[in-house]
N, C-alpha and C positions, 0 to 999 in steps of 0.2 A: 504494500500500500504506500502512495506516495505521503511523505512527511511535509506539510507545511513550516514555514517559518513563521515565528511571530511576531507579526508587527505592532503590537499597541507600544503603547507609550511606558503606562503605568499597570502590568496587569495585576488585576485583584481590586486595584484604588479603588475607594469607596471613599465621599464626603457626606456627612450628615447632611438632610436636608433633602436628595436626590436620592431617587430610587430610579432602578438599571431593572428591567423585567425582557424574558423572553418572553413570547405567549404564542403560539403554534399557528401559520398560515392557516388560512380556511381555504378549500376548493370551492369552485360555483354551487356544490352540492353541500355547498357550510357543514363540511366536516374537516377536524385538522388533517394537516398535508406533513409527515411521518419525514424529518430532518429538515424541512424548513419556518423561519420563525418572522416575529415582528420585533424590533425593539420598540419598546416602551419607557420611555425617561419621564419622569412625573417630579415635579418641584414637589416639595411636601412641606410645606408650612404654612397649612391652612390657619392654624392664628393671625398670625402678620399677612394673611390675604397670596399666599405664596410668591412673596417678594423673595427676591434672590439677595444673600447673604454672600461676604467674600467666598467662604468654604462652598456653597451652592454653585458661584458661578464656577469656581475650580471641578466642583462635580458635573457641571453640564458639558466643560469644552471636554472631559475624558468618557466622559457616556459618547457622543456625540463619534468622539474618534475610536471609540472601542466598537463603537455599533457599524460605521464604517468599515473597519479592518477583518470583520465577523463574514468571513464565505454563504454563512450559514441565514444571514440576514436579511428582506425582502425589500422590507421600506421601515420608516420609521417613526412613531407615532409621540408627541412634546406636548405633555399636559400639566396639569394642575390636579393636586389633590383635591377631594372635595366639591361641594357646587354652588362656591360661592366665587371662586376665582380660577383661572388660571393661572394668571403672576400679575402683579399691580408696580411691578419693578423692580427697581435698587430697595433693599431694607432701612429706611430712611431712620429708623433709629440710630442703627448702624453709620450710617450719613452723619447724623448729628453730633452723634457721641464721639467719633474717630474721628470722619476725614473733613468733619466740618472747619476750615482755620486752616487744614494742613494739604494744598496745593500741592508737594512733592506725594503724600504716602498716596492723594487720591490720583496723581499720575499710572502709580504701580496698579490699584486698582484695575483704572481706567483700558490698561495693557490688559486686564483679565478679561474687561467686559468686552473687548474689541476682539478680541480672541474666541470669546464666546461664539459671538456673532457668525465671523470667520469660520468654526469647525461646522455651523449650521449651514452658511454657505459653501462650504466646501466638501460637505457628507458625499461619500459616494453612493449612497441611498436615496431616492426621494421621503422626503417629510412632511409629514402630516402635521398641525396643529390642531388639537384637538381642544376646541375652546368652553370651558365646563365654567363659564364665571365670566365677570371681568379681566378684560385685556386693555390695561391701563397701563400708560408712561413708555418704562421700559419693556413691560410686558409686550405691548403692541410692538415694540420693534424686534425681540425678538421672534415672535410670531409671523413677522412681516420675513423675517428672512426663510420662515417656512416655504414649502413648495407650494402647499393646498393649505386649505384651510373650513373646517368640519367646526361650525357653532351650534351651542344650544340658544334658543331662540330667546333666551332670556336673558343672553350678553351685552354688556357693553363696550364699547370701544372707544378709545379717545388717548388722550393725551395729558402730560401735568405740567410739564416743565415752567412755560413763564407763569405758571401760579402760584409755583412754590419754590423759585432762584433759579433756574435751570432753561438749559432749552433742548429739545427734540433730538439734539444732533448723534445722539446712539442709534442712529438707522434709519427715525422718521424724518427727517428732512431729505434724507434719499431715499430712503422705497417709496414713500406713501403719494409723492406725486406720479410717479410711476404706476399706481395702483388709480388714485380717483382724480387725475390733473393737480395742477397748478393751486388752482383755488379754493379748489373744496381742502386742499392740502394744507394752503395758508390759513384756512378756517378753523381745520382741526387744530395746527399746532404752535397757533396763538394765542386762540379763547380757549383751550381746552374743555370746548364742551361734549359732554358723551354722544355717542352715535346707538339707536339700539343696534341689535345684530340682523334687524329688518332694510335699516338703512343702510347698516357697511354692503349688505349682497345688491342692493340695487345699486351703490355705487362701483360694485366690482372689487372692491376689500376683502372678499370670503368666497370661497366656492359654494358651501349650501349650509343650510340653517334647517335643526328640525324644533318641535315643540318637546318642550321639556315640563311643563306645568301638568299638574294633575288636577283635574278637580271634579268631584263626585265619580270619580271611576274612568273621567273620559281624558283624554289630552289636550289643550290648549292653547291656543296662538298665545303668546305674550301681553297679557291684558293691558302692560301701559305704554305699548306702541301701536300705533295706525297699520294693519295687516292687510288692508284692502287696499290693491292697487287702484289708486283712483287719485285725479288733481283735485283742489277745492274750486272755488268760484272764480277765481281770479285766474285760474289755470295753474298755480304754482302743484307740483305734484308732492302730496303729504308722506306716500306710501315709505313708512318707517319711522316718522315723525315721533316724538312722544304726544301721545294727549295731554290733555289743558281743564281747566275747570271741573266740571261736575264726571266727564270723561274720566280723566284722573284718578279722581277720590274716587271711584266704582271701580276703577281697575286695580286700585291696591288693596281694596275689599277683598277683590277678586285672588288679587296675588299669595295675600291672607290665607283663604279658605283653603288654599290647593296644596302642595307637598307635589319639591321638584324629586323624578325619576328622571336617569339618564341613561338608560339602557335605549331609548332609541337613538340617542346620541354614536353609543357604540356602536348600535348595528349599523348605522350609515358610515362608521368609521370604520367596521369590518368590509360594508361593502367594498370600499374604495380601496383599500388593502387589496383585498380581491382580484377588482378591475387589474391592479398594478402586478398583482403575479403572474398575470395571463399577460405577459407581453414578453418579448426579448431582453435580461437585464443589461447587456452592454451597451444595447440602444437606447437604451431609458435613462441609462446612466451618462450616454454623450447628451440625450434631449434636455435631460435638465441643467446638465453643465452650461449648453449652448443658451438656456433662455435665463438662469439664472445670471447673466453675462451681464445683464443690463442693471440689476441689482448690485453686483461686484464694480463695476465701471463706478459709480456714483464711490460707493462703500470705502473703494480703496481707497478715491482721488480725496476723502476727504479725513477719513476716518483719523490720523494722525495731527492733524490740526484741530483736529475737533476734541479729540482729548487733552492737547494742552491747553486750550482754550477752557473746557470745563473744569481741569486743575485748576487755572489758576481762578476761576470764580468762586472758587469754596474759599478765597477769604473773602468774596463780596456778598452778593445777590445769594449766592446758595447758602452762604453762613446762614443767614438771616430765615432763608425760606424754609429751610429744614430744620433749623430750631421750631421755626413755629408750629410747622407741622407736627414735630414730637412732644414739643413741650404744651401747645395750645390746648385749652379746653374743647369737650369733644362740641360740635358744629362750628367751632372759630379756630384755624389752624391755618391761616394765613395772614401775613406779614399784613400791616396798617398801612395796604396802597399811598391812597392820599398824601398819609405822613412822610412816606419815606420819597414820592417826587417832590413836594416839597420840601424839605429836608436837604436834598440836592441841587434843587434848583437855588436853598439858598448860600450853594458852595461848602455844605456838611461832606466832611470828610470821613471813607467808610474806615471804622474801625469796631471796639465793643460799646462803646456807648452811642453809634447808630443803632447798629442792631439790636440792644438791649431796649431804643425807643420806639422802635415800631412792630417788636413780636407784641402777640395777643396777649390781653389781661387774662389771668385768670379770673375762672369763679372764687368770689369773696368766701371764706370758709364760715358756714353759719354758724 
């Protein structure tokens, strides 16, 4: 029998936080297929919303290249524990407590999360993102360097950076124009406002969405976004929208009453698993090299300026945003806008007693 040689990196490594799963190919006849598998990389810090921690990112770029180097490997599937998130990003406690202030250590990071990125880009596997929650900040860019992308219909999508010191530049400012244009692109990862997972597929953000809600036995669309494809009066088209007024408060009734299941999540993440075993893998393997090109071309030309750039803001704008974010009380965790362009405009120079003037009040202890 012929001996392979082996290529991984680190074998055995394992980081708290990341879990490495085989789970056995299915035939069109959905029964397993006897020496070949799927990898399965799952963030696992459903407390902190599976935000990725240094040791986290260190576990994903060696999943990533271990699932790679695996003969035995078909495609590969990048989720989130639990069903409340997938990843919400960088662990901004983490942020605040470390690398807040210290521009050189969050460079060293910054080289892990870049790398991260890279081993997703660079899989010889196609990958799946399998989205069971929120895809926020970092998470989205991760995800964004997926191949496909399999949501529960009760996701959201969006962005955090200039709302809390930061900006986009781990990925979304290059994939995500490339995904929904220019504009819709500027819109996300300005205002960071969510998208449901109704609006990312009609923007072309995701490949398919199923419902994940339950309620009295049956399955249901996502009660607080617009599921009917239709414009309103004005012509503007709503299909994804969140609902507004009395809309609204009936759908989180709704939201209420139900209990998420995510097995038809997986089964459409089996199907597509499926699809991908039934083809050629040398050819799948040049197809996705060749079209993930356009995603690398952006990635590369900018990704090293982009993290010194982010280094050096962790003594400014991110000191500040990430404090608030950790230390603010819960619905108030962002920095005193007004205060702080003010503040500047009246020539306030950043150091700790800026920042110390425009994190949130606490609640008064009664």
């Amino acid at each position: 029998m012929f001996e392979f040689k082996n290529h991984e990196l680190a074998p055995g490594t394992e980081y708290p936080g990341v879990d490495y799963e085989l789970k056995p190919c299915r035939d069109q006849g959905g029964q397993p297929v006897e020496g070949l598998f799927n990898a399965w990389i799952t963030l696992n810090n459903p407390d902190q919303l599976n935000s990725y921690t240094t040791e986290m990112v260190k576990g994903v770029i060696l999943g990533f290249r271990r699932a790679s180097e695996d003969r035995r490997v078909n495609s590969v599937v990048f989720t989130g524990a639990g069903t409340r998130a997938f990843c919400t990003g960088g662990n901004t406690k983490e942020y605040a407590e470390y690398y807040a202030g210290r521009p050189p250590e969050y460079a060293r990071y910054m080289r892990l999360f870049n790398d991260m990125v890279t081993a997703i880009l660079l899989c010889d596997k196609p990958v799946i993102c399998r989205v069971n929650g929120m895809r926020i900040a970092g998470g989205q860019e991760i995800g964004m360097a997926c191949d496909f992308t399999v949501a529960s219909d009760l996701a959201l999508f969006g962005q955090a950076g200039p709302k809390h010191g930061s900006a986009p530049d781990g990925g979304s400012t290059d994939f995500l124009p490339l995904f929904v244009g220019a504009e819709q692109a500027m819109i996300s990862c300005t205002l960071c406002e969510t998208w449901s997972a109704h609006k990312a597929h009609r923007l072309g953000l995701i490949t398919d969405l199923v419902p994940v809600l339950v309620v009295g036995g049956v399955y249901v669309p996502n009660p607080m976004a617009i599921t009917d494809r239709y414009a309103d009066a004005s012509g503007r088209v709503v299909y994804g929208e969140f609902k507004s007024g009395s809309e609204r408060a009936e759908g989180k009734e709704t939201l209420k009453s139900g209990t998420v299941n995510l097995s038809r999540l997986d089964e459409a993440v089996e199907a597509l698993l499926t699809k991908l075993l039934y083809t050629m893998p040398n050819c799948v393997s040049k197809t996705i090299q060749s079209v993930r090109k356009h995603k690398l071309e952006h990635w590369d030309r900018n990704k090293e300026t982009n993290r010194a750039w982010l280094a050096l803001n962790m003594m400014t704008e991110a000191n500040a945003g990430f404090r608030a974010f950790n230390e603010g009380p819960r619905g108030n965790r962002e920095v005193d806008f007004i205060a702080l362009r003010r503040k500047l405009a009246e020539g306030a120079a950043w150091g700790p007693e800026l920042v110390e003037s425009v994190l949130p009040q606490k609640d008064p202890v009664a």
